[in-house]
C-alpha positions as CSV (number, residue, x, y, z in Angstrom):
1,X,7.3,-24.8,57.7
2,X,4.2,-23.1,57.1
3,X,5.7,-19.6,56.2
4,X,7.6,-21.7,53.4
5,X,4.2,-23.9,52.4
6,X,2.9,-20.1,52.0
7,X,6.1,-19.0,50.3
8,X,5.5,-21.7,47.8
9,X,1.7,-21.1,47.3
10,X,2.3,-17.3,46.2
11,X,5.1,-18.2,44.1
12,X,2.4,-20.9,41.8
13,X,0.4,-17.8,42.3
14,X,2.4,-15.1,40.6
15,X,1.7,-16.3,36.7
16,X,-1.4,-15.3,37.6
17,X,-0.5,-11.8,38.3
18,X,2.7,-11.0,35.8
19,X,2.5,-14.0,33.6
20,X,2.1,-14.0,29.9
21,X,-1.0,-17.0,30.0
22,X,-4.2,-16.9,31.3
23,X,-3.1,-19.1,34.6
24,X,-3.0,-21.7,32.7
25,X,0.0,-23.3,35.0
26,X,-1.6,-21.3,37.7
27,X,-3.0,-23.8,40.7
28,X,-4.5,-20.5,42.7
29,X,-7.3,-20.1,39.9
30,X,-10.3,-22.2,39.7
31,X,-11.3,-24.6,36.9
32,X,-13.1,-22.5,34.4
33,X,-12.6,-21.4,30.7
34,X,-9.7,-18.7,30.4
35,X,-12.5,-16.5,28.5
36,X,-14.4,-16.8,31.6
37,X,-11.5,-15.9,33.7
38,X,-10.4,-12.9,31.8
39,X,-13.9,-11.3,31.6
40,X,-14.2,-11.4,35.3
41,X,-11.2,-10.1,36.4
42,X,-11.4,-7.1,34.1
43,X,-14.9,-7.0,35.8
44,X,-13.4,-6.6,39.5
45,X,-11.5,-3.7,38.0
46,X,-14.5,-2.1,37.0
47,X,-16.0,-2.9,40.7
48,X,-12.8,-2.3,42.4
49,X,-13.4,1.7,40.8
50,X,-16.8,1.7,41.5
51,X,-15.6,0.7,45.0
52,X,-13.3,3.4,45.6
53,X,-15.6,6.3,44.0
54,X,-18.5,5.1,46.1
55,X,-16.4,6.0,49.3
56,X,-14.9,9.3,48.0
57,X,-18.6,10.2,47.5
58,X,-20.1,9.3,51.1
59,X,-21.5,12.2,52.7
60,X,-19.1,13.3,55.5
61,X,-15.9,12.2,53.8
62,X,-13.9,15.5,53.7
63,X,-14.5,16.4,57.0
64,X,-13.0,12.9,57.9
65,X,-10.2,13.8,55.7
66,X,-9.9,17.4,57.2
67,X,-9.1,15.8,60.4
68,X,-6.0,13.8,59.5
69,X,-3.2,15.8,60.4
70,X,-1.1,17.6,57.8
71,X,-2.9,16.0,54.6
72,X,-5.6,18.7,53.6
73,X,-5.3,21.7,52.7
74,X,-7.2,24.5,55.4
75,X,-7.0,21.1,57.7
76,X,-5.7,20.0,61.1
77,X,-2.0,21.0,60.6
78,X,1.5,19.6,62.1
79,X,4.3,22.4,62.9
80,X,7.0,22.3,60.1
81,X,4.6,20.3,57.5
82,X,2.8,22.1,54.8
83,X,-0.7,20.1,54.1
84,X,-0.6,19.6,50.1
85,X,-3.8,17.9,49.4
86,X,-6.5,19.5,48.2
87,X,-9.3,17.2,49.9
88,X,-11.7,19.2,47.6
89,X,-10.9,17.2,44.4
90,X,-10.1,13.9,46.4
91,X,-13.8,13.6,47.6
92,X,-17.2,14.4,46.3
93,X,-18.4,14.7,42.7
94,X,-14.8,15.6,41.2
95,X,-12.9,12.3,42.6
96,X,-16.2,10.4,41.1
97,X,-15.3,12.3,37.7
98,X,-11.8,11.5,38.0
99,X,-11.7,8.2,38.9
100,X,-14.6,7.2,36.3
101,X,-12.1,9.1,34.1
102,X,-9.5,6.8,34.4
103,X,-11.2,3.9,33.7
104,X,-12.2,4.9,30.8
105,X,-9.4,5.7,29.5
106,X,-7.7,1.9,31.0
107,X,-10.5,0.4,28.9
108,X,-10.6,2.4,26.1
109,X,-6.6,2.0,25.7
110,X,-7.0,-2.3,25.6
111,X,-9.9,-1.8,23.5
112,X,-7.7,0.1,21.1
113,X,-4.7,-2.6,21.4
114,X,-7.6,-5.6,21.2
115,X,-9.0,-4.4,17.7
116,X,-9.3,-7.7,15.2
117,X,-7.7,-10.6,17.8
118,X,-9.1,-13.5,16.2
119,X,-7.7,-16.3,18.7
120,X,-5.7,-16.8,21.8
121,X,-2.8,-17.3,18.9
122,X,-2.5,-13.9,18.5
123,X,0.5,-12.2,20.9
124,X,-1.9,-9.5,22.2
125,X,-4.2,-12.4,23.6
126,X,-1.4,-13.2,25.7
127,X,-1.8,-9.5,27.4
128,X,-5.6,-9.5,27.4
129,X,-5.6,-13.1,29.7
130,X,-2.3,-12.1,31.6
131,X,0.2,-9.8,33.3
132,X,-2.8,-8.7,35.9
133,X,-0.1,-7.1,38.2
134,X,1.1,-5.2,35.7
135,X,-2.3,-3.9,34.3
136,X,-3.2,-2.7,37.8
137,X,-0.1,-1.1,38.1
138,X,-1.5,0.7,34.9
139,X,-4.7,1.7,36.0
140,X,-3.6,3.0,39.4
141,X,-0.9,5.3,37.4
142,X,-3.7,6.7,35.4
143,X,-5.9,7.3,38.2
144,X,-3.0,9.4,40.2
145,X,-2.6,11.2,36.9
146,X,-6.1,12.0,36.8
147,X,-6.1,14.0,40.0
148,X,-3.7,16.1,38.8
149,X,-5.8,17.3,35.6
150,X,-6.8,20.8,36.6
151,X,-10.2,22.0,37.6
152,X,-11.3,24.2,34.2
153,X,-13.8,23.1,31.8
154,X,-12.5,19.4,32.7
155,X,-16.2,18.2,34.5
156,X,-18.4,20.4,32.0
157,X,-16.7,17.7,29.2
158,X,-16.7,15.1,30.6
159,X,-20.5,15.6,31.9
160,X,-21.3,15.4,28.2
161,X,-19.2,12.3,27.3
162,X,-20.9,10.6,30.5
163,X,-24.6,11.1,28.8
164,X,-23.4,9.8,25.4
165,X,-21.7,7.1,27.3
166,X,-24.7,6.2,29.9
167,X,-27.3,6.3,26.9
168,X,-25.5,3.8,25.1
169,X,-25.0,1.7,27.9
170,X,-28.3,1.6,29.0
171,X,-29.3,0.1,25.8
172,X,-27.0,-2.6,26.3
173,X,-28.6,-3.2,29.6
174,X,-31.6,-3.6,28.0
175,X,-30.0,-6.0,25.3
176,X,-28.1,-8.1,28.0
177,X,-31.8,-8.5,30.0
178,X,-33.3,-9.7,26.7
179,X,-30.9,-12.2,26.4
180,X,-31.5,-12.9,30.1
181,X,-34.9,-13.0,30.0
182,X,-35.1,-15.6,26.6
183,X,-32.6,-17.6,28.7
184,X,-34.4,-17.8,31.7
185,X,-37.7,-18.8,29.8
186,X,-35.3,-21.2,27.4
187,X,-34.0,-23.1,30.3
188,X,-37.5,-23.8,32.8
189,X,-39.2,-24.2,29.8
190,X,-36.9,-27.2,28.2
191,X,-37.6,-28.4,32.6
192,X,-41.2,-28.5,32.0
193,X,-40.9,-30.6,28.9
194,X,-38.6,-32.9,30.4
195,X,-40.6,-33.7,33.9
196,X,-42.4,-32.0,36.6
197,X,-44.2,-29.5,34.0
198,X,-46.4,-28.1,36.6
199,X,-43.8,-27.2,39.1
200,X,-41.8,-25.0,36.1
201,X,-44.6,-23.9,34.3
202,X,-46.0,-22.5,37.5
203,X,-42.7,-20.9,38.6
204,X,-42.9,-19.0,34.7
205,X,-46.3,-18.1,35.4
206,X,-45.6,-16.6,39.0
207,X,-42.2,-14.6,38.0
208,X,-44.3,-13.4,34.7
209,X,-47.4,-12.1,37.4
210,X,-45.2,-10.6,40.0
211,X,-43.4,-8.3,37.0
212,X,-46.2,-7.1,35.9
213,X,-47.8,-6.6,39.5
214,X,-44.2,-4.5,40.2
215,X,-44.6,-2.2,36.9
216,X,-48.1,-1.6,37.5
217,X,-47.7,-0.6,41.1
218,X,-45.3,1.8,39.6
219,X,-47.4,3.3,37.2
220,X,-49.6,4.1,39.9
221,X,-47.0,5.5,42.2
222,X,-45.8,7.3,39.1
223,X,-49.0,9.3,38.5
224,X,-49.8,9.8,42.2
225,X,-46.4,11.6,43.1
226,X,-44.8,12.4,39.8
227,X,-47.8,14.3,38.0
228,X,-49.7,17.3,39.1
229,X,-53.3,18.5,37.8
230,X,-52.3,21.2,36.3
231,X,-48.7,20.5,35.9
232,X,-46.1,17.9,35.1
233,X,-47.1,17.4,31.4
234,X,-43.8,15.8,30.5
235,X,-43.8,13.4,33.1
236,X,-48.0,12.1,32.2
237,X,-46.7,11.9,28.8
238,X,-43.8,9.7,29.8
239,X,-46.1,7.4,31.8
240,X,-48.6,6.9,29.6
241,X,-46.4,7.0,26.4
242,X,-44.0,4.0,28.3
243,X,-47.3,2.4,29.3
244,X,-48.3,2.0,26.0
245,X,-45.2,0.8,24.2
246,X,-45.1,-2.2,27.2
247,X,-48.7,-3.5,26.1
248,X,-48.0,-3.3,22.8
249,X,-44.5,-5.7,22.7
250,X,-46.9,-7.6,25.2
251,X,-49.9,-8.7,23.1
252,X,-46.7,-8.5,20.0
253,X,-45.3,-11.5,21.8
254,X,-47.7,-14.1,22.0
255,X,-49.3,-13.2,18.5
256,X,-49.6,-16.8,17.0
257,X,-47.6,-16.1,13.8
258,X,-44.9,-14.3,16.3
259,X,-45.3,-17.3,18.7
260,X,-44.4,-19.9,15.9
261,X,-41.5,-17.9,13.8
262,X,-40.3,-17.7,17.6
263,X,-41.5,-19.9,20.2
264,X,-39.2,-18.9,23.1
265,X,-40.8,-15.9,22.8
266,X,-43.5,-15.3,25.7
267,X,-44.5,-13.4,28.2
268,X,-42.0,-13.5,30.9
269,X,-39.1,-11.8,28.8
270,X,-42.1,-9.3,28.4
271,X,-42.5,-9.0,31.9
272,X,-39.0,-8.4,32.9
273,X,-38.6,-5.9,29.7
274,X,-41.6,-4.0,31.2
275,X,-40.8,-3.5,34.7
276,X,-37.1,-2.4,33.3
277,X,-38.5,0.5,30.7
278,X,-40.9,1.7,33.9
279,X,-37.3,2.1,36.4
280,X,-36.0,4.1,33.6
281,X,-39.0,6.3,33.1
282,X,-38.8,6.7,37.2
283,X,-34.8,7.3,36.6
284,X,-35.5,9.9,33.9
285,X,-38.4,12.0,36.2
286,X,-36.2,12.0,38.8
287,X,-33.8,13.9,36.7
288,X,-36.5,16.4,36.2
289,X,-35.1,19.9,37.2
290,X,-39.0,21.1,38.6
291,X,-39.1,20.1,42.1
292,X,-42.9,20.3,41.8
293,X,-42.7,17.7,39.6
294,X,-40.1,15.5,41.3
295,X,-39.9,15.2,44.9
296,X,-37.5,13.8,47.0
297,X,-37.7,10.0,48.5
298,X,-37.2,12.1,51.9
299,X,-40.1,14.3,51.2
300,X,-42.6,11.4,50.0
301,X,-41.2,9.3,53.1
302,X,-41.9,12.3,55.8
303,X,-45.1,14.0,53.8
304,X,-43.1,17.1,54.0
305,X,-44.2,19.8,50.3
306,X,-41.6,19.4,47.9
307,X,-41.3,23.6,47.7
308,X,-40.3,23.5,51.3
309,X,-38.0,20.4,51.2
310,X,-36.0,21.8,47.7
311,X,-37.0,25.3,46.7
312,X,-36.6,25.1,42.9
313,X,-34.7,28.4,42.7
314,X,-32.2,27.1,45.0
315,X,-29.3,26.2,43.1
316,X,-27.2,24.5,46.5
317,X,-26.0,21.5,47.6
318,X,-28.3,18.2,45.9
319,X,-28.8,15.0,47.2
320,X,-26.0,12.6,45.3
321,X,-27.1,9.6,46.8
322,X,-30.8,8.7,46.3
323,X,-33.3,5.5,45.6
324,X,-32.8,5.7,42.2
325,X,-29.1,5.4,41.9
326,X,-29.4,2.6,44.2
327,X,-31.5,0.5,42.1
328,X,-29.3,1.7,39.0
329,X,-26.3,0.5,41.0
330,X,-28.0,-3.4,41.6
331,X,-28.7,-3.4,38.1
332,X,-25.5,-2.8,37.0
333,X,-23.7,-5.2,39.2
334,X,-25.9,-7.7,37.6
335,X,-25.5,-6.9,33.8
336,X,-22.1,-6.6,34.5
337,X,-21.7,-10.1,36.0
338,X,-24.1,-11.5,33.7
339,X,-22.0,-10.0,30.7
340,X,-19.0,-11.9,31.9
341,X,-20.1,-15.2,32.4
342,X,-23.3,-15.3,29.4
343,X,-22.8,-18.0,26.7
344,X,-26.0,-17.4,24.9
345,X,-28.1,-19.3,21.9
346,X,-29.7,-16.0,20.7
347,X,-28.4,-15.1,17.5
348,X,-29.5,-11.5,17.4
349,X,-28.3,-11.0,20.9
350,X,-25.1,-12.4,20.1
351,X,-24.7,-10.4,16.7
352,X,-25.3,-7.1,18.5
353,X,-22.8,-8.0,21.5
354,X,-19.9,-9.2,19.7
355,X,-19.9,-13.3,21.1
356,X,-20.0,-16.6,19.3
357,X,-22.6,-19.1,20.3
358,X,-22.0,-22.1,22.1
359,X,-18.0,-21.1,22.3
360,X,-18.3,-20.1,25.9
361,X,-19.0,-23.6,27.2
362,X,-16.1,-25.4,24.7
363,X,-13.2,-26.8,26.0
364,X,-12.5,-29.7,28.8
365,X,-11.7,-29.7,32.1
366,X,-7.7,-29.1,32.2
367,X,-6.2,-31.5,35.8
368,X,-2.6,-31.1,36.3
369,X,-0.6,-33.9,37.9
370,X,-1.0,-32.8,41.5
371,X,-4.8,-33.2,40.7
372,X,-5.8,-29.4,40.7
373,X,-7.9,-28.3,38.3
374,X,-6.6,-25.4,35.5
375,X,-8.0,-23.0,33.5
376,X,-8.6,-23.8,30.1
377,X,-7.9,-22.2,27.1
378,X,-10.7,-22.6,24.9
379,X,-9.9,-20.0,22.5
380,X,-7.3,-21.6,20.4
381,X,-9.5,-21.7,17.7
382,X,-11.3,-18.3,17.7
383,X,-12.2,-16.1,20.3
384,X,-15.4,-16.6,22.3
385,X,-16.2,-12.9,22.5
386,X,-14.9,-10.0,20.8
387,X,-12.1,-8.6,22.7
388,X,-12.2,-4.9,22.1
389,X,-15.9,-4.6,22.0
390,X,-15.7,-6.1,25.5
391,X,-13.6,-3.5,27.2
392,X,-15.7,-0.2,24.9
393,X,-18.4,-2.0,26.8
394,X,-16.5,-1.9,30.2
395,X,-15.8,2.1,28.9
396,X,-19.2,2.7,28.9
397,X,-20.1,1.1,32.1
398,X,-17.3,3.4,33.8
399,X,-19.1,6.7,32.4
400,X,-22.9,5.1,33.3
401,X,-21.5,4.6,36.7
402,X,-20.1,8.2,37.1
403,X,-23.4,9.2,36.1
404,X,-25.2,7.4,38.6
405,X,-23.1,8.1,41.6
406,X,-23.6,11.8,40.9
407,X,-27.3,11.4,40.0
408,X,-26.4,12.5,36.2
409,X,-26.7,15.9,38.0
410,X,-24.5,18.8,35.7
411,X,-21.2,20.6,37.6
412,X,-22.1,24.0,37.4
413,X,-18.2,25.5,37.8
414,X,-19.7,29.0,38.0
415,X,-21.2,27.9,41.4
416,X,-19.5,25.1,42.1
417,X,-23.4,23.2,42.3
418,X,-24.7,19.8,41.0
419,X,-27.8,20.7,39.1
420,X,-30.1,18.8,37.3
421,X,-31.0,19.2,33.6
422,X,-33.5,18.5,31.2
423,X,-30.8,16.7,28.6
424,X,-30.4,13.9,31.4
425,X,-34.0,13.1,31.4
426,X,-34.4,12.9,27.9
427,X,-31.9,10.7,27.1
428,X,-32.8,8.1,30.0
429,X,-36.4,8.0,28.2
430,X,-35.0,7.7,24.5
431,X,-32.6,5.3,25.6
432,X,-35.9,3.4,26.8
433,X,-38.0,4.0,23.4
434,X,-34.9,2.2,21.5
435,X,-34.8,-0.4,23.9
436,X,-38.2,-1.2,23.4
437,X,-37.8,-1.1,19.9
438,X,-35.1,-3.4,19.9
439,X,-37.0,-5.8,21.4
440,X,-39.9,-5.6,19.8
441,X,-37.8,-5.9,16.5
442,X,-36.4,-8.8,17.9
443,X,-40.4,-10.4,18.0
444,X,-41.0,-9.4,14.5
445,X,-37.9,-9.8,12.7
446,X,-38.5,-13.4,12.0
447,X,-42.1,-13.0,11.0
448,X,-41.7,-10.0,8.6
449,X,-38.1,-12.1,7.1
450,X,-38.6,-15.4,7.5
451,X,-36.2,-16.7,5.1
452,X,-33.3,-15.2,7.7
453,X,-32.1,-17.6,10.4
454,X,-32.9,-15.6,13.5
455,X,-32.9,-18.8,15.6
């Protein structure tokens, strides 16, 4: 009886998987919007990659591999069976390349097929909210195919489509935290106005401090281990340059005539903006090809001289897996999520990312007769979010995460080295000037037109 209860149970579960609506008859999915729904399981694809190229990257992996009898090439062999695999492309920075590879292309092909759906009316709606079976299908065929593509100028390429990529998608990391930030402040600030003011307004004022506290203690850190006397120019310049820019959109945002063309502007989205720009300045100087100038978390940790942890004329083997990428990794697990499930009141915010306001909340809770709640589709009407500037954004995040598992180091295919270059560091720290002056744009804007609704 239970095998056949479980029989039954998969069965109302497979429109969820090959069906042509977004579970909307599907009694395995939780009550939520189908928009919802759709953005996060397009999500877990992303993770799901993420996933697999974190493992193919763990130090120690192709000797694990090596072991397995008759599966790598130069391996453990069995008599009569020839090992085919070459366990140098299935692990380290070429599976990362690979895999990241096929993403992009998974995304980039429904963000081709997605261009100008309007509502959930349209027939390619019905494959962006269903057939989840046969989409993964998809994207494991085009990561098999991947492997295949042959060594050649392949990760030289595709190192420079993952910077365009990564710089464009850290500015909508930035954008996405703005929009965080003014609805973080939005929500705790319509609390305080409607009881128990002191409780929220001291909650503001303490998450506002301990940002600030954070980027400062960075600053320090920054000069004390990332400049030299008589060295290190770029990096002071960076420091003091980022410094700057954060006071200014600080003082910029509680100006009285910014504070009434805007009044949920304020400090805290200030806060959060500032201790972001001062990761990415630490991102970018670790990128920095001088070792002098950028020592190793092992180094700092063990006092050990950076020219005797990493001579800087040794091209060899580099540390893939540090602090920094890390931290970049949190952060983009958050933006990620955040991007999936945001339903925003900023008008700019939702301009630049493609999503109505207010539509993500619409639509009623949908109970069938046997008293399980459905998904609803609340798209009928018009799309809540733009469907093919979702998955270019999902593109992007592939190539920012095949950056940061391989610490946006460059192949070298003359060597067969990870080395890291100059172009990496500058565009981590231009991608923070724009981002600033987004935001800062996004303070002014209604002052300097103020007969534009930017509300």
């Amino acid at each position: 009886m239970g095998a056949c209860m479980a029989l039954c149970s998969l069965a109302s579960c497979a429109s969820c998987l090959c069906g042509s609506a977004p579970c909307l008859l599907c009694g395995c999915c939780p009550s939520s919007n189908n928009s919802t729904v759709t953005r996060l399981v397009f999500s877990f694809f992303l993770l799901l990659g993420t996933l697999v190229s974190v493992i193919m990257i763990l130090p120690g992996m192709e000797t694990q591999l090596r072991k397995i009898p008759g599966f790598c090439q130069g391996g453990t062999t069995i008599p009569g069976i020839e090992n085919h695999v070459n366990c140098d492309v299935v692990v380290g920075y070429k599976s990362v390349y690979r895999m990241c590879f096929a993403m992009a292309c998974f995304f980039f092909l429904f963000s081709a097929i997605m261009i100008r759906v309007k509502s959930s009316k349209d027939p390619r709606a019905t494959i962006q909210n269903g057939f989840w079976f046969f989409k993964f299908l998809i994207l494991v065929g085009i990561t098999v195919g991947a492997f295949f593509i042959p060594d050649g100028m392949f990760h030289d390429v595709w190192f420079y489509f993952g910077i365009v990529g990564s710089f464009m998608f850290i500015l909508i990391q930035l954008i996405l935290l703005i929009d965080f930030a003014h609805s973080w402040n939005e929500v705790w600030v319509r609390n305080a106005e409607e009881g128990n003011s002191k409780c929220w307004f001291s909650g503001l004022l303490s998450f506002t401090v301990l940002h600030y506290a954070l980027a400062f203690a960075a600053v320090v850190l920054f000069y004390l281990y990332y400049t030299k006397p008589d060295n290190c120019t770029e990096h002071k310049f960076f420091i003091s340059f980022n410094l700057i820019l954060c006071v200014i959109i600080s003082v910029v945002s509680v100006l009285p005539k910014v504070q009434d063309a805007s009044p949920q502007s304020g400090l805290l989205q200030s806060s959060i903006i500032t201790l972001y720009t001062m990761y990415v300045t630490w991102s970018a100087m670790t990128n920095n090809p001088n070792r002098e100038c950028n020592p190793s978390l092992l180094s700092l940790v063990s006092n050990i001289s950076t020219t005797e942890a990493m001579p800087t004329s040794s091209p060899g083997m580099v540390q893939l897996w540090d602090a920094q990428g890390i931290v970049g990794l949190v952060i983009f697990l958050f933006c990620t999520f955040y991007a999936s499930i945001r339903s925003s009141s900023n008008a700019q915010v939702n301009r630049l990312m493609q999503t109505e306001e207010g539509k993500g909340t619409v639509g009623g809770e949908e109970v069938g007769e046997d008293g399980v709640r459905r998904v609803v589709d609340n798209e009928e009407d018009g799309v809540t979010y733009n469907y093919s500037f979702f998955h270019f954004h999902l593109l992007l995040a592939s190539l920012y995460i095949m950056m940061t598992l391989t610490n946006w180091y460059k192949p070298d295919i003359t060597t067969q080295a990870m080395q890291s270059t100059i172009p990496a560091v500058w565009v981590k720290i231009s991608s923070s000037w724009m981002g600033l002056g987004f935001y800062l744009w996004t303070l002014v804007a209604p002052v300097i037109l103020p007969n534009r609704d930017f509300s």
